[in-house]
C-alpha positions in Angstrom: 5.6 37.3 -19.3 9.1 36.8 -17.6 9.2 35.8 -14.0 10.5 37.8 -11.2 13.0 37.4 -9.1 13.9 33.8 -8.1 16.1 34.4 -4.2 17.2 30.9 -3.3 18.4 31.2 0.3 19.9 28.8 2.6 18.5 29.4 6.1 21.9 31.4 7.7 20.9 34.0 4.5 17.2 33.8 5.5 17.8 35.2 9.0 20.4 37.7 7.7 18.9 39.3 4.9 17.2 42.6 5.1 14.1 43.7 3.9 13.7 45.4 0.5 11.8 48.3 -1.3 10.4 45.5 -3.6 9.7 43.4 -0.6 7.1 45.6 0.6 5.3 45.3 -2.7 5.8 41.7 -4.2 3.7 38.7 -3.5 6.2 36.6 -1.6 6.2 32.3 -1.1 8.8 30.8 0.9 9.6 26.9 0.3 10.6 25.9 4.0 11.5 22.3 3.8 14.6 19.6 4.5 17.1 20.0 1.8 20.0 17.3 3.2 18.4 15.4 5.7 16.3 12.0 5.8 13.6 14.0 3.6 15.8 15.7 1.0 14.9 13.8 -1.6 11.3 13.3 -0.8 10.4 17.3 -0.9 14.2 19.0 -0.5 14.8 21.4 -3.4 12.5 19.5 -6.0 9.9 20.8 -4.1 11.5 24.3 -4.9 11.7 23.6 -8.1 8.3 22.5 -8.4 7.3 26.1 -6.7 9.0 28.1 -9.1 7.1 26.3 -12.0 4.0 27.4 -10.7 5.1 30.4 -10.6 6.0 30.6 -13.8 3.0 29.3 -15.2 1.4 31.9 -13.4 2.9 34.4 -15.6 5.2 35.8 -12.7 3.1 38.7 -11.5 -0.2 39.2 -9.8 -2.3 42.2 -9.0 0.6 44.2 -11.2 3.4 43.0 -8.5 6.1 40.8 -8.7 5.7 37.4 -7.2 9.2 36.8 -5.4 10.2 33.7 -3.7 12.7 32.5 -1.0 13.6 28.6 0.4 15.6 27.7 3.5 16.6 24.3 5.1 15.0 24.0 8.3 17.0 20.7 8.9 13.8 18.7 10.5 14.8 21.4 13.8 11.3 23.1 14.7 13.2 26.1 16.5 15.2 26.9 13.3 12.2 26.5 11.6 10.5 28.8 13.2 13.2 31.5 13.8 13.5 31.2 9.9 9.7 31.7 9.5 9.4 34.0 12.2 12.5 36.4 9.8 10.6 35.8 6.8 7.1 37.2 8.3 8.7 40.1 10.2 11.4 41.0 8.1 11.3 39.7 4.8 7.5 40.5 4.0 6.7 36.6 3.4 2.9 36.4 2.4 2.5 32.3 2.4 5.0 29.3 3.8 4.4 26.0 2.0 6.1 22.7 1.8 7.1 22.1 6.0 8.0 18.7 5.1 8.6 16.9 8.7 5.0 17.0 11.4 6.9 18.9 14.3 7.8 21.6 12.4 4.8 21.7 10.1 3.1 21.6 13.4 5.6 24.8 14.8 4.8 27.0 12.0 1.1 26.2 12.2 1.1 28.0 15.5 3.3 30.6 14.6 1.2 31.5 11.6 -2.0 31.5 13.9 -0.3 34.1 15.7 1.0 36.5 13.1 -2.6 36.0 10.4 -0.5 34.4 7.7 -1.0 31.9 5.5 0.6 28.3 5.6 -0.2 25.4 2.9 1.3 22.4 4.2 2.8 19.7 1.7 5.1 17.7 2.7 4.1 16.8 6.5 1.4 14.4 6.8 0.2 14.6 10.6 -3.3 14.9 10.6 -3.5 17.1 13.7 -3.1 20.0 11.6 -7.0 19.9 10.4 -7.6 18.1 13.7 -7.1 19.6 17.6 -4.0 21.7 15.7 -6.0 23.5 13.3 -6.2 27.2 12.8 -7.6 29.8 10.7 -4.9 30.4 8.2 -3.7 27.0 7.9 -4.2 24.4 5.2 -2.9 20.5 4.3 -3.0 19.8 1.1 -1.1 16.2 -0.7 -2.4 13.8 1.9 -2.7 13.1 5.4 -1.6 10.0 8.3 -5.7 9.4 8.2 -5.8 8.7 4.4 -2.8 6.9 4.5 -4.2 5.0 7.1 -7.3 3.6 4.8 -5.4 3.6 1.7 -2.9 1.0 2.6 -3.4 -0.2 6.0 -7.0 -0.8 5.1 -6.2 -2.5 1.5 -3.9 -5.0 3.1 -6.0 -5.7 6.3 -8.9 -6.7 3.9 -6.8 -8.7 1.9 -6.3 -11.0 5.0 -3.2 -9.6 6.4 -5.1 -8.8 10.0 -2.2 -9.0 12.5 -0.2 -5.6 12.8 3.5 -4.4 14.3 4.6 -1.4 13.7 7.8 0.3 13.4 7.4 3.5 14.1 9.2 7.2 13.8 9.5 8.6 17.2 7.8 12.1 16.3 4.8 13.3 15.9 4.3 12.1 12.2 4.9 8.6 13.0 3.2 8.7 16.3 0.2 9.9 14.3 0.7 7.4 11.2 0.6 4.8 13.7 -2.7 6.3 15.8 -4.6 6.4 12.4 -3.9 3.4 10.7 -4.2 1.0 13.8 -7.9 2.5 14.0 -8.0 1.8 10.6 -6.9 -1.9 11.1 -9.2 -2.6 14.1 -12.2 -1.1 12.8 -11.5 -3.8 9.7 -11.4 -6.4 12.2 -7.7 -6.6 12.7 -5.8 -6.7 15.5 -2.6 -4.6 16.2 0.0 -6.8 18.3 2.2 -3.9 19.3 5.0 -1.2 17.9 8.3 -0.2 18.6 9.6 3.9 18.0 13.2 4.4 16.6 15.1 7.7 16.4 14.5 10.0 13.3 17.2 9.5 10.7 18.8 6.3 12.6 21.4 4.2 11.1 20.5 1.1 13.1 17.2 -0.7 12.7 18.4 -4.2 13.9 16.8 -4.4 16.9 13.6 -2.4 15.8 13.1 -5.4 13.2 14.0 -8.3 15.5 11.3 -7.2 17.9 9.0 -6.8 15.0 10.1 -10.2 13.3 9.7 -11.8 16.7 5.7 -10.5 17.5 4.6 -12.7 14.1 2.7 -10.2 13.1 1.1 -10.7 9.6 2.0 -6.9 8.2 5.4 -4.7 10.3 3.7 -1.3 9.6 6.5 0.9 8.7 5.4 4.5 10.5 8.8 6.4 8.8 9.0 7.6 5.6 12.1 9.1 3.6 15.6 7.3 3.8 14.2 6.0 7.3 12.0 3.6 5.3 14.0 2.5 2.8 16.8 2.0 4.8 14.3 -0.1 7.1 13.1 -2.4 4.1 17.2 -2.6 2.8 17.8 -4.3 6.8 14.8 -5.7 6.4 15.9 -8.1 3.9 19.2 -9.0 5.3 17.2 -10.6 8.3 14.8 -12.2 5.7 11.8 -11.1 7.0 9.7 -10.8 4.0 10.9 -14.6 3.0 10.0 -15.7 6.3 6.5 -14.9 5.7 5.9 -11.7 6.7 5.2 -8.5 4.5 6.5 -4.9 4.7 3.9 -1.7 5.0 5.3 1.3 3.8 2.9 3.5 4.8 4.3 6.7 3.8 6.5 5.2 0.9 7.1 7.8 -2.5 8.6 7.6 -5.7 11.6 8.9 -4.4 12.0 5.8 -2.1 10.7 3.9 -4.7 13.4 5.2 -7.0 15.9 4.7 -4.4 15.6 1.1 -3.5 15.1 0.4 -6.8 12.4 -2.0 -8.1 14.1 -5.3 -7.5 13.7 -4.4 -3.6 11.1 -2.4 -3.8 8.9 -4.9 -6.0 5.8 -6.2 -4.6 5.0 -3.5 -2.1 1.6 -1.4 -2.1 1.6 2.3 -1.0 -0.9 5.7 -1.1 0.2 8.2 -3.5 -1.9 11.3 -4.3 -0.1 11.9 -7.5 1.6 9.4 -9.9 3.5 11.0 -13.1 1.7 8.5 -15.4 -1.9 8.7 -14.0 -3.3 10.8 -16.6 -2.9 13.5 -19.7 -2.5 16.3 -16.9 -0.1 14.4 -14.7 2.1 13.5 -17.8 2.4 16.9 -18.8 3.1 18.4 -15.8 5.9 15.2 -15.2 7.9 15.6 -18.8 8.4 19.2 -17.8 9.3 18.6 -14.4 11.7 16.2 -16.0 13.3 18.4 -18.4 14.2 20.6 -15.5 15.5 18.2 -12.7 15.9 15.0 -14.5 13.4 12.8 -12.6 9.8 12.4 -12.0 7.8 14.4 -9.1 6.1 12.6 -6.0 3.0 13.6 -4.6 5.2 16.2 -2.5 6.7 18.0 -5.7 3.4 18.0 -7.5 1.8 18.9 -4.5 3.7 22.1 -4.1 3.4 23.1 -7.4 -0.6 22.6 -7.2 -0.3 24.9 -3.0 1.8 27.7 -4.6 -0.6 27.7 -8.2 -3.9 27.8 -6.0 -2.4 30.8 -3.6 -2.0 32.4 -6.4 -5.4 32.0 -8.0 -6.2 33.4 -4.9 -4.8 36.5 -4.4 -5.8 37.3 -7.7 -9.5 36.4 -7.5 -9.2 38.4 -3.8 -7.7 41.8 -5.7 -5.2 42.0 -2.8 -2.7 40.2 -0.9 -4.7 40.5 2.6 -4.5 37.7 4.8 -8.3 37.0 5.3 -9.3 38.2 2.0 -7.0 34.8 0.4 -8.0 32.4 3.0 -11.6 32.9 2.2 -10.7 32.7 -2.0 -9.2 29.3 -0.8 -11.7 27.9 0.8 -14.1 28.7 -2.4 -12.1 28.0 -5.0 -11.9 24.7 -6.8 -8.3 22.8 -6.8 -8.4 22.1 -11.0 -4.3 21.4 -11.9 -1.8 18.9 -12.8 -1.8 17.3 -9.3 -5.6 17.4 -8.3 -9.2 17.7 -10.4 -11.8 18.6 -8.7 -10.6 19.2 -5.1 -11.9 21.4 -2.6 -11.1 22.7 1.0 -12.9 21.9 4.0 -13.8 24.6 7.1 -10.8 23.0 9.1 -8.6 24.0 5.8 -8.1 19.6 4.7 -7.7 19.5 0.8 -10.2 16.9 0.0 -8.7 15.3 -3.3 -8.7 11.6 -4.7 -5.7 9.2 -3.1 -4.8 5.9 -5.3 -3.3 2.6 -3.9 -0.6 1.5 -5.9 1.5 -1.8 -6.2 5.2 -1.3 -7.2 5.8 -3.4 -10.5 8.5 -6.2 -10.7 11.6 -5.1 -12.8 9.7 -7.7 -16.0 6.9 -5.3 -15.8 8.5 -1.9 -16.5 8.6 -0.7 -19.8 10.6 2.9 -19.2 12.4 4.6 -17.2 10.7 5.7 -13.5 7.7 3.1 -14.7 7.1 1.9 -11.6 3.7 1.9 -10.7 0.7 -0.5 -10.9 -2.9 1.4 -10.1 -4.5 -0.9 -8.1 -8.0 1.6 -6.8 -8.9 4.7 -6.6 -9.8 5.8 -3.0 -12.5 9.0 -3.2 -11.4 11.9 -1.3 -14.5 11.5 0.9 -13.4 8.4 2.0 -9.8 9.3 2.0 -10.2 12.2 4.3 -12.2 13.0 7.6 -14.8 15.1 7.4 -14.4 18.6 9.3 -16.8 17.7 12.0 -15.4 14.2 12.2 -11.7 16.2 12.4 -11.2 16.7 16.2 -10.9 20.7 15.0 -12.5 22.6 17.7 -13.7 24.9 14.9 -15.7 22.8 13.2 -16.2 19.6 15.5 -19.2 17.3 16.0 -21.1 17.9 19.4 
């Protein structure tokens, strides 16, 4: 069956646009994400792209309506991202938000969602507040989290002896939370965590970030960024020779975007927590060649995890026979997450994802044998051990006594 209607708006059309006849009827998704910032390349309009696949595979209608869906750049500002969201609810007839790459916004449009009883899936921003002291009823987080990126890679290199921590640290709430989770995770493995310094979102400089960091001798410089902020950090990193001087690199929220952008000869050697690797398995592959075909790369966990938030919605509202707010959040939280991007996942009461995370190391260039090949697997970490568990959360819904 042919899809519907594909709108692509940038965010000046989003809070212009009126509402339509069809808009009253159609199943809408907005894609509400950083399209030519720091994160552009890490969700930006792959992640859109990714979306509309779902879509497609969904057959392009539910319930007998069109599914319709918008995108907007909310350019890592939480007050444009919510005046955009706020448009889409009240105006535009916008049933679900996904993507909100970036913690403070992610965080914004939690609220706002709360407030109007709509449904957010969030992809691409990993503070785990959201299913913590931030989470609501209508909200869910679904790729990965700070707290399993935390145990994936800061606990992998603490037990393999590197027990002295710095970190260099986005000054935001992601990075603030990145660095909060895996510090617990390093001192609760008998590490020690020697100090951090916080640098300005997208900066150009990281000079005397590093110096600092170079200067505390700290085994492992935890880097608490992610997008161009890290790889620009490990590209500085090596003009000051810091990883030939002894110490190693963390990139704890590292992609294959960044991966792709430094390129293996700087980015060999490092180990990072992916929930989705192109070449993991027969499902991954599949989903990647067409993905491919379309955009002429390979998804990150942030592309494939959009496609998997916008599929499951989906499922949803169909197994719910309507579009109702309450009706789909309780089809979420029973339905099994069976796709390209997760097997076997389920959604706890705080609305955490609970899927499998894998530690990778990044391959010399002697060890790839094709193109985006790039990837070593080198454990699997359970999604129980991954995630916290609801009680264990900090969400007052749900929380231990």
């Amino acid at each position: 069956m042919r899809l519907g209607l594909f709108t692509a708006a940038v965010a000046a059309c989003a809070l212009s646009m009126p509402a339509t006849a069809s808009a009253q009827t159609a199943v809408k998704i907005g894609i509400l994400n950083d399209q030519s910032g720091v994160y552009a390349d890490y969700g930006g309009k792959w992640s859109f792209e990714a979306a509309k696949m779902a879509i497609e595979d969904f057959g392009g209608e539910v319930l007998g309506k069109k599914i319709e869906i918008v995108t907007a750049d909310h350019q890592n500002k939480p007050d444009l991202a919510v005046s955009i969201a706020r448009r889409w609810y009240d105006v535009e007839n916008v049933d679900m938000i996904t993507e909100l790459t970036t913690s403070s916004v992610a965080l914004a449009i939690h609220d706002l969602s709360k407030q109007m009883k709509k449904i957010d899936i969030v992809v691409g921003a990993a503070t785990s507040r959201l299913t913590g002291d931030a989470c609501q009823p209508y909200g869910f987080h679904w790729a990965y989290d700070t707290h399993a990126l935390g145990v994936g890679t800061g606990g992998a290199l603490t037990e393999a002896g590197g027990d002295t921590w710095y970190f260099l640290t986005a000054d935001y709430a992601f990075g603030h939370s990145l660095e909060a989770d895996t510090g617990k995770v390093v001192t609760a493995k008998g590490g020690k965590v020697l100090g951090a310094v916080r640098h300005p979102l997208n900066s150009s400089d990281y000079s005397s970030f590093l110096l600092q960091a170079q200067s505390s001798k700290a085994k492992i410089i935890g880097l608490a960024n992610a997008g161009l902020d890290t790889t620009n950090s490990i590209k500085q990193a090596a003009e000051f020779g810091i990883v030939a001087g002894g110490q190693k690199l963390a990139g704890l929220l590292l992609t294959l975007a960044e991966v792709h952008g430094l390129g293996l000869n700087a980015a060999q050697g490092l180990v990072l927590t992916e929930g989705y690797y192109w070449d993991l398995n027969d499902k991954s592959r599949e989903f990647a060649d067409r993905f491919f075909k379309r955009t002429g790369r390979m998804p990150n966990m942030i592309q494939a995890g959009t496609y998997s938030a916008t599929l499951q919605y989906l499922k949803a509202v169909k197994a719910a026979n309507t579009k109702d707010t309450e009706a789909v959040t309780r089809k979420l939280h029973e339905l099994p997450i069976d796709d390209a991007f997760a097997q076997g996942g389920k959604i706890l009461p705080n609305g955490r994802m609970v899927h499998d995370m894998y530690l990778f190391e990044v391959k010399k260039p002697s060890e790839s044998k094709k193109p985006w090949d790039y990837y070593k697997l080198v454990s699997t970490v359970p999604g129980e051990k991954a995630f916290m568990s609801a009680a264990a959360s900090g969400c007052p819904a749900t929380k231990q006594n």
